[in-house]
C-alpha positions in Angstrom: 0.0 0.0 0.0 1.5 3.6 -0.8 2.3 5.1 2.6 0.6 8.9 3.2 3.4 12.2 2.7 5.0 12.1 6.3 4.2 15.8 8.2 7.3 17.8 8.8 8.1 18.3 12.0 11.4 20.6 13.8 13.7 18.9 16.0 16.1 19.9 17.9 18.9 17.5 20.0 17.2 18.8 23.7 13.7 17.5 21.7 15.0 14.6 21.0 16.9 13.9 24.1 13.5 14.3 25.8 12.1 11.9 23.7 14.8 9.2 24.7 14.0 9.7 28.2 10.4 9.5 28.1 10.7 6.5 25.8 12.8 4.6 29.0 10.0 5.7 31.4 7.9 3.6 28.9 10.1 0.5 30.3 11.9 -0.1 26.3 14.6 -2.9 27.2 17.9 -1.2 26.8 18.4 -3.0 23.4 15.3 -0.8 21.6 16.7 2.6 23.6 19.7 1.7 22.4 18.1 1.2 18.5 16.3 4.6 19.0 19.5 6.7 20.0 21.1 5.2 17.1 18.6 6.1 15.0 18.1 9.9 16.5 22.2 10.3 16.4 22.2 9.2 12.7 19.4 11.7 11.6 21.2 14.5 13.2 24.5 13.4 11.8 23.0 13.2 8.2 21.7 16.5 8.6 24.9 17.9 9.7 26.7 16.3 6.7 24.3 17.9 4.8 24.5 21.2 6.1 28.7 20.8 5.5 28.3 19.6 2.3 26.3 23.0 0.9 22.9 20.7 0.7 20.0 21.4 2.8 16.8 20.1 4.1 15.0 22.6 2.3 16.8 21.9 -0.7 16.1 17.9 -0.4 12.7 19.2 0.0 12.5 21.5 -3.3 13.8 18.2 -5.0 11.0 16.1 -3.9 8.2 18.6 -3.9 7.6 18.5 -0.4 5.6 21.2 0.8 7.2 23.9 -0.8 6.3 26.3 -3.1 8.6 27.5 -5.8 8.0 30.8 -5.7 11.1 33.2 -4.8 9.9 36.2 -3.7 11.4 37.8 -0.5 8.0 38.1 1.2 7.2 34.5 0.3 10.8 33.4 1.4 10.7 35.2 4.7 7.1 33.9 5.3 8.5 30.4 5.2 11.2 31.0 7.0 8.9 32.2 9.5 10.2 35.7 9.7 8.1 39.0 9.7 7.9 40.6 6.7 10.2 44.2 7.2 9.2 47.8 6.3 11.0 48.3 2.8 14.0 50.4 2.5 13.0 53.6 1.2 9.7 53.7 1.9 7.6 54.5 4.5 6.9 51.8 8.1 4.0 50.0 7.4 1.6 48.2 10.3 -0.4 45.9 7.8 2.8 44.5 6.6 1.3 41.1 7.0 -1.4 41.2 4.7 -1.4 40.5 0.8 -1.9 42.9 -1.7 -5.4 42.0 -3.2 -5.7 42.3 -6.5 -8.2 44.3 -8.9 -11.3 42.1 -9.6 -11.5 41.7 -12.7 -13.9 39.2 -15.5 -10.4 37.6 -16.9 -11.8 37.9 -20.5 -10.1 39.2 -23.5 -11.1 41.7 -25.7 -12.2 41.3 -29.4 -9.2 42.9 -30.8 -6.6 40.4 -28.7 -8.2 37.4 -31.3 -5.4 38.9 -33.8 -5.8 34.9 -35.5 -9.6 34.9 -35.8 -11.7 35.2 -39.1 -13.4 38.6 -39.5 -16.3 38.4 -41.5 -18.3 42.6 -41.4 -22.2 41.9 -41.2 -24.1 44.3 -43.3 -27.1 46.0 -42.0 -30.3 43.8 -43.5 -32.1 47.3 -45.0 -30.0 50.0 -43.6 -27.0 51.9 -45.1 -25.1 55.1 -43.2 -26.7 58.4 -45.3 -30.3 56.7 -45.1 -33.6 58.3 -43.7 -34.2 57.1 -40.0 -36.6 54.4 -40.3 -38.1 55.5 -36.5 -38.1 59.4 -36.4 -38.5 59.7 -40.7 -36.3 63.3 -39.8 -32.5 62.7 -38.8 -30.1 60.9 -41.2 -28.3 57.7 -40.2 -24.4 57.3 -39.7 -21.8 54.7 -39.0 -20.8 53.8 -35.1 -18.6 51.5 -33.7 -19.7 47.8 -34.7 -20.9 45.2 -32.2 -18.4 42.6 -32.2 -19.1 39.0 -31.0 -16.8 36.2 -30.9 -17.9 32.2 -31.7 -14.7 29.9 -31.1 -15.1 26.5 -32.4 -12.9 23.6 -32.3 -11.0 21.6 -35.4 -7.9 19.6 -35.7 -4.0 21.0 -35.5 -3.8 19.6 -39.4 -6.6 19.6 -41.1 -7.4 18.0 -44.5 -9.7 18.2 -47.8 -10.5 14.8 -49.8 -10.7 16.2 -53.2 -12.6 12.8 -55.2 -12.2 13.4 -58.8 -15.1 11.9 -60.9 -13.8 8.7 -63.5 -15.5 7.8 -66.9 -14.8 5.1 -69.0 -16.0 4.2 -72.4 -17.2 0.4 -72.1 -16.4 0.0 -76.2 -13.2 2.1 -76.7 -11.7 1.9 -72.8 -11.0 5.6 -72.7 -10.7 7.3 -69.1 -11.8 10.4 -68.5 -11.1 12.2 -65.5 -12.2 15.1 -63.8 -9.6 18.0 -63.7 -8.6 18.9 -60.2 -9.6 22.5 -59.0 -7.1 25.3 -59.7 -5.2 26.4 -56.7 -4.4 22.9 -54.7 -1.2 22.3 -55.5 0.7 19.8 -56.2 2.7 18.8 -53.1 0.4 16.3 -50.3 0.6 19.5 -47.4 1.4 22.7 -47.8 3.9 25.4 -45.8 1.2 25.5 -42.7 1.5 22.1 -41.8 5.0 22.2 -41.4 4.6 25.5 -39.2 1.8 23.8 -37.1 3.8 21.2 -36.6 6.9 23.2 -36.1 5.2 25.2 -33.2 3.7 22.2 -31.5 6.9 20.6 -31.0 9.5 22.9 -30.5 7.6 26.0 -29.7 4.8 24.1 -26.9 7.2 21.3 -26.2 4.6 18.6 -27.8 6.1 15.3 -28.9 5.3 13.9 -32.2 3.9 11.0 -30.9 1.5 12.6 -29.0 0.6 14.8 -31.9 -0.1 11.5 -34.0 -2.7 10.1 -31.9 -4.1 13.3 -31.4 -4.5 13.7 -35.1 -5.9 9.8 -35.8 -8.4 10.5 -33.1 -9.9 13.2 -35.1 -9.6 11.0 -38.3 -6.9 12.5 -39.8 -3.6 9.9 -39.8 -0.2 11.1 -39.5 2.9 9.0 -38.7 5.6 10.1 -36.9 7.9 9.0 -39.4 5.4 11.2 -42.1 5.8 14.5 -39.2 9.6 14.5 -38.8 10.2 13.8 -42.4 7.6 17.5 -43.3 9.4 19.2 -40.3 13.2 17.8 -41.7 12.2 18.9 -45.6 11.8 22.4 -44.4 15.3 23.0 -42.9 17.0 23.9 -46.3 14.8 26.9 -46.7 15.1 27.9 -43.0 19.0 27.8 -42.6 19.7 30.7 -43.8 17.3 33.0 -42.0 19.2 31.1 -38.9 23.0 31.8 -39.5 21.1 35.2 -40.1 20.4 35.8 -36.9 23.6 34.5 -35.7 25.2 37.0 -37.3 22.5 39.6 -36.0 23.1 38.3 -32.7 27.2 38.6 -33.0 26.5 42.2 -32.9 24.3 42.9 -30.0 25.7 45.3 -27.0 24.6 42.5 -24.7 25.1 39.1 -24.7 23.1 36.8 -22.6 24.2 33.2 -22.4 23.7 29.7 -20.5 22.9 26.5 -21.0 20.8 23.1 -20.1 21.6 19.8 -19.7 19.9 17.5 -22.7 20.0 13.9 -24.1 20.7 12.7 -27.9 20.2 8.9 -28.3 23.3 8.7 -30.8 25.5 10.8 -28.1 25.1 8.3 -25.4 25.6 5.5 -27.5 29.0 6.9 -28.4 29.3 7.6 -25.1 29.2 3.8 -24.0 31.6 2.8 -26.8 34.3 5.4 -25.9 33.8 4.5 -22.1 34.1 0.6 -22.6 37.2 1.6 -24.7 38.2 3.6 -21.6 39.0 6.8 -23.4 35.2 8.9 -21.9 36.2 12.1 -23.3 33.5 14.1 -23.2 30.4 13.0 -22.6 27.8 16.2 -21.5 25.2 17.1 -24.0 23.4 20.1 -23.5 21.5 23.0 -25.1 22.9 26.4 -25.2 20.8 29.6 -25.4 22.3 33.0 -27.0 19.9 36.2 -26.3 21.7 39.6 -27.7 19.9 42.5 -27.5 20.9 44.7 -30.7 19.8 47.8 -31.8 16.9 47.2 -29.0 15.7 44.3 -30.8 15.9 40.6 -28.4 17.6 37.5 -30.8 17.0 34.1 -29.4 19.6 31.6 -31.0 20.0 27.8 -30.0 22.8 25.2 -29.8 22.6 21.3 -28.9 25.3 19.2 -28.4 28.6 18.6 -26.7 29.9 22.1 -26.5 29.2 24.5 -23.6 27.4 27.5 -23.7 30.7 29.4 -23.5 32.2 27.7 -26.7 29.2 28.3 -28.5 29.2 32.3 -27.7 32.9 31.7 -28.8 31.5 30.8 -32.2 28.6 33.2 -32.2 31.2 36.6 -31.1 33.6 34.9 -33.9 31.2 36.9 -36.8 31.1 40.1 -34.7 32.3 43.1 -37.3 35.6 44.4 -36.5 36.2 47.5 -35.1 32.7 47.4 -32.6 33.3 47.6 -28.7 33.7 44.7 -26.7 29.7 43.6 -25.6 28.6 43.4 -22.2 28.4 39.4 -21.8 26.1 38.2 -18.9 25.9 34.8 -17.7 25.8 33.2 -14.3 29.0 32.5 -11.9 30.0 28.9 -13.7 33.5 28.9 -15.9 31.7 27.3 -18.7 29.9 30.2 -19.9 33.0 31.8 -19.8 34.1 32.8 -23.5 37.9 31.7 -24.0 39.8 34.3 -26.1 36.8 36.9 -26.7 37.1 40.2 -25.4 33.5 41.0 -23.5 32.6 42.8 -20.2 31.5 39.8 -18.2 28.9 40.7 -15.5 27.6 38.0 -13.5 23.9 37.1 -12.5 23.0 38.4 -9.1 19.8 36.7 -9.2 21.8 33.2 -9.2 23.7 34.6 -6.0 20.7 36.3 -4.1 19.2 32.3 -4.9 22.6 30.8 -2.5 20.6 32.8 0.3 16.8 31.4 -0.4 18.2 28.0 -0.6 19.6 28.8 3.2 17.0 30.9 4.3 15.7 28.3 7.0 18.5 27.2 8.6 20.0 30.9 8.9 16.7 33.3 8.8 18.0 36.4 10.5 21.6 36.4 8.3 19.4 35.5 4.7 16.9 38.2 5.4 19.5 41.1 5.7 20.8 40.0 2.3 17.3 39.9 0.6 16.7 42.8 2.1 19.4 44.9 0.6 18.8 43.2 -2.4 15.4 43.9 -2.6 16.1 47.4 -2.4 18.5 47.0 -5.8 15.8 45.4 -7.6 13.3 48.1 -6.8 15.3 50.6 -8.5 16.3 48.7 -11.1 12.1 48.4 -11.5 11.6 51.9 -11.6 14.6 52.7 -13.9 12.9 50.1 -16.3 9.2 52.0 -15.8 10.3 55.0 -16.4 12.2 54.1 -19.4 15.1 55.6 -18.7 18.2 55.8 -21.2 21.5 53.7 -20.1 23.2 56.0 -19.3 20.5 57.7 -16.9 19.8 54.6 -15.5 23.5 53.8 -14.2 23.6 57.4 -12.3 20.6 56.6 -10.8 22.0 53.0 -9.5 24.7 54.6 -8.7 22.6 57.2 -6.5 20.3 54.7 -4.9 22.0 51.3 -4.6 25.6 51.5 -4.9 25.7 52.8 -1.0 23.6 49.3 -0.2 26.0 46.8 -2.2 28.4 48.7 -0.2 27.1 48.0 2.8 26.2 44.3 1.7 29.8 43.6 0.8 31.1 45.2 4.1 28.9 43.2 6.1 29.6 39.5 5.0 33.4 40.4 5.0 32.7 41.0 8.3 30.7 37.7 8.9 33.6 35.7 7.6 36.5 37.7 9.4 34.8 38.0 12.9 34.3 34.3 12.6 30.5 34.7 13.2 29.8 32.6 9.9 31.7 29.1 9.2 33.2 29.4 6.1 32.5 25.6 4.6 28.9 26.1 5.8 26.5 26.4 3.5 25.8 30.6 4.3 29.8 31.2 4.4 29.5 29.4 0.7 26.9 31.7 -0.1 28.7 34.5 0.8 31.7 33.2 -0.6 30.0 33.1 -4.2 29.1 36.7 -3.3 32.7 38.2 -2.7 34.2 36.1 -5.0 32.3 37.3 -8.1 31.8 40.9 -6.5 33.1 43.1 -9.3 31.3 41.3 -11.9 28.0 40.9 -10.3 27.8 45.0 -9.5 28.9 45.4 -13.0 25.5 47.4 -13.5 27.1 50.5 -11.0 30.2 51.2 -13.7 29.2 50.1 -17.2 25.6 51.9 -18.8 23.5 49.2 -19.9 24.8 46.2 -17.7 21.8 44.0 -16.6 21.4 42.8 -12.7 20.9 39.0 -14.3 20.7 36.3 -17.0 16.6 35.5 -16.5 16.0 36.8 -20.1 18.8 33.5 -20.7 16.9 31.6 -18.3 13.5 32.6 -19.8 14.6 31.3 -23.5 15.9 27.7 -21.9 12.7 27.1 -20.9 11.7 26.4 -24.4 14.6 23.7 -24.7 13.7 22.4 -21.0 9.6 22.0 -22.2 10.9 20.1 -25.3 13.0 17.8 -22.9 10.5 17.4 -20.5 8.0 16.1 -23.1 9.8 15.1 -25.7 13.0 13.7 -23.2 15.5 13.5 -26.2 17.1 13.7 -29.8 17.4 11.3 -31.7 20.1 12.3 -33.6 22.3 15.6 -34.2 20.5 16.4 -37.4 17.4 15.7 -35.4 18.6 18.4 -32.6 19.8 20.8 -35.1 16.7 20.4 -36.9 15.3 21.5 -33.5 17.5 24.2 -32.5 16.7 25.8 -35.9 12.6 26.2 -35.4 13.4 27.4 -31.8 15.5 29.9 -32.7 13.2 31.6 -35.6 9.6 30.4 -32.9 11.1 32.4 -29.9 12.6 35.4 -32.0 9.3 36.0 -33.5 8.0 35.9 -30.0 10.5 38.3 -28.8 9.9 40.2 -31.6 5.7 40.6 -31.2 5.2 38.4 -34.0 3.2 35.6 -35.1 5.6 32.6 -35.3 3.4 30.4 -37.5 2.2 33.6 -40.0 6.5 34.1 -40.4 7.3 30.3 -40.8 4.9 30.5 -43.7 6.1 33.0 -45.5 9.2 32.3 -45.5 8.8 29.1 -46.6 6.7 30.5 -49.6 9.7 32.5 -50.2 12.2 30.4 -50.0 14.4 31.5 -52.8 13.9 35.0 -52.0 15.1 33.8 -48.5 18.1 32.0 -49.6 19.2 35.5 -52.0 18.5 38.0 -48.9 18.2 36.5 -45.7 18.9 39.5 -44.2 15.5 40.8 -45.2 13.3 37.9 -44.0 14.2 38.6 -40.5 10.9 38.6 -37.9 11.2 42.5 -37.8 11.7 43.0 -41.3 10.0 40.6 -43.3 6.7 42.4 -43.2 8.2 45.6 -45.3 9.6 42.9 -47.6 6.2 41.5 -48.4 5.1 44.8 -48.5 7.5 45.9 -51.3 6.5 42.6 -53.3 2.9 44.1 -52.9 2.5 41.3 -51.0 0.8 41.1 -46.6 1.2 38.0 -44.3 -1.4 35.6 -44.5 
């Protein structure tokens, strides 16, 4: 029988020493006392190894999903940690500091204009025309208002399809055939350019396996293979390849460079893997996905990478098409050496988010230490909030860090050197780690107090993973490297669009359509600029 989630409960050694005691009032023979102070000595020594090795409870209990919520947020984190919530620096004592903001009621329904994808058919008036008579008072002259608007949503398959049955006649003396001629305008290929972007954005933009997608389609009477999917969504990377060194290129030249990766899994890798480790030469063996997001000319670019290289090789190989003489970017990534570029001049700021996440990970077992860094840091972000409100230029935006929340890094940093040197914080615990990931990294996590334009951290990154992390979680592997190139092509050109404030399906159409336009000019097929192109060609987006 599956055993209930067991409650959580705080010990403490004097708690359990009572226990022991009260347990031999019981009249246990010495043998079971002796079994339960075993057992109590070995939970608290496990904890204590775990606390020395930089692993927590809490963290053990993230892992499992045991009564924790993910959420990050410094009231949330000091809430667990069962800490009152503290009047904000920089603004004004509180009393009701305990209670949640409530939010704006509100119906949760969108608006007719947000169905940008719908059909819009106009509805005539049955007898009525703007400049008529009024029907009611036979005086006044009718004119045009706003229309009435109504939305009707209706359901149909991801991949639809049309059975065109072309009448046969033969002659029953002669033998001759005659067959209907097929309407004008249906092509000759079996799908056209929208089933490979439908099934384009169901896999690698919503993380939906093929499999999946081919009972899905046979349930609504429509059969479609996997083998029949992969082999539409492979035919289209020709045409696509060179909108994608395209915006590797565009990317190359971006002020700032975002980069990290994620651990993923391609069948042909790990069987190489097993033959080079029964050889006994391992090599390398890591796979992962690595995600590029430049901001250029304040546009976002989204590029992706799978395989063996890390995310700092790969920037290597993105900064290698950067045009001489531009300054060195700004190159943001989080405190690990491998999304270090080797031999590329960049301004490397760290993440602070990924250190301000050392202290949640803590915040139980030290509470009062963890809540005067999220505090300060709090503070940081705040500004940084405003500054992004109030859409202030770079340069405006680092005098006012500099005004507001380079005196509270100051005091931050002063304060866990402190810590450390007045011994009040073992250093090989898992808070003098955390602060140790602090100092260490110091000048490139405050980056954003010298340089105009350095961000705080890499979640834009992080954000873009998550579209390689959904395809893993679903999907749980490549088959092979064409297979996760394939891959890394349609998430590239899916997210950009998205960055962009496009519609990823309307662009993977047309530039399919236009493929040998693409391949002469990819530089004008790009999300933001293959709209005027269309336009030129007298030609708008379907």
């Amino acid at each position: 029988m599956k055993s209930a989630r067991p409650k959580l409960v705080d010990w403490t050694h004097e708690d359990a020493n009572a226990l022991l005691e009260r347990a031999m009032a019981a009249q246990l023979s010495a043998e079971d006392c002796g079994k339960l102070k075993t057992l109590l000595e070995t939970l608290f020594w496990l904890m204590t190894q775990l606390e020395t090795m930089g692993t927590t409870i809490a963290i053990l209990r993230r892992a499992f999903s045991i009564n924790v919520k993910k959420t990050e947020k410094t009231c949330e984190v000091l809430r667990r940690a069962g800490e009152e919530q503290r009047p904000r620096e920089g603004e004004e004592g509180s009393t009701e500091t305990g209670k949640e903001k409530k939010k704006p009621k509100g119906h949760g329904r969108h608006g007719a204009d947000a169905y940008t994808g719908a059909e819009r058919v106009r509805v005539r008036h049955e007898t009525l025309k703007a400049g008529d008579p009024c029907p009611e008072c036979e005086a006044g002259k009718l004119y045009p208002q706003k229309p009435t608007r109504l939305i009707r949503l209706r359901g149909q398959a991801p991949i639809s399809a049309t059975l065109w049955v072309l009448e046969k006649l033969r002659c029953h003396l002669c033998g001759k055939i005659f067959t209907a001629t097929a309407p004008e305008g249906i092509g000759e290929k079996t799908h056209d350019e929208s089933v490979v972007s439908i099934l384009a954005l169901m896999k690698y933009g919503s993380g939906q396996p093929f499999n999946r997608l081919e009972r899905l389609e046979k349930n609504l009477g429509i059969p479609l293979p996997v083998s029949t999917q992969w082999d539409i969504v492979n035919g289209a990377r020709e045409d696509l390849e060179p909108v994608y060194q395209e915006l590797i290129w565009s990317a190359a030249q971006g002020e700032i460079v975002y980069n990290d990766d994620t651990p993923m899994k391609i069948l042909a890798f790990l069987q190489e893997n097993e033959r080079l480790l029964a050889r006994g030469s391992p090599g390398r063996t890591g796979i992962f996905t690595s995600g590029v997001v430049s901001l250029w000319k304040g546009r976002q670019i989204a590029v992706f990478f799978t395989g063996r290289r890390h995310a700092g090789e790969n920037l290597v190989e993105v900064l290698g098409k950067r045009e001489e003489g531009l300054s060195p970017p700004i190159q943001m990534c989080d405190g690990s050496s491998r999304n270090s570029p080797e031999g590329v001049e960049a301004i490397v700021a760290n993440c602070l988010a990924h250190g301000r996440r050392k202290f949640v990970e803590v915040t139980e077992s030290f509470p009062s230490e963890c809540v005067y860094v999220l505090e300060r840091l709090r503070v940081v972000y705040k500004n940084d909030a405003f500054a992004r409100r109030a859409q202030m230029p770079a340069q405006e935006r680092l005098g006012y860090h500099q005004n507001h929340s380079a005196e509270v890094m100051e005091q931050l940093q002063r304060w866990m050197n402190d810590q450390l040197e007045e011994k009040r914080v073992e250093p090989n615990s898992s808070l003098g780690k955390a602060f140790s990931y602090m100092l260490k990294r110091w000048e490139a996590l405050t980056l954003f107090l010298r340089e105009p334009g350095a961000p705080l951290d890499n979640n834009i990154c992080e954000r873009a993973l998550k579209k390689a992390i959904l395809h893993r979680k679903n999907a749980l592997f490549y088959k092979t490297e064409n297979g996760a190139r394939v891959g890394d092509i349609f998430m590239s050109l899916i997210y950009t669009a998205e960055l962009a404030g496009e519609n990823p399906f309307d662009y993977l159409v047309e530039l399919q359509k236009h493929a040998k336009e693409v391949k002469a000019a990819p530089h004008q097929w790009l999300p933001w600029s293959y709209r005027e192109t269309l336009a030129v060609h007298g030609e708008t987006a379907d």
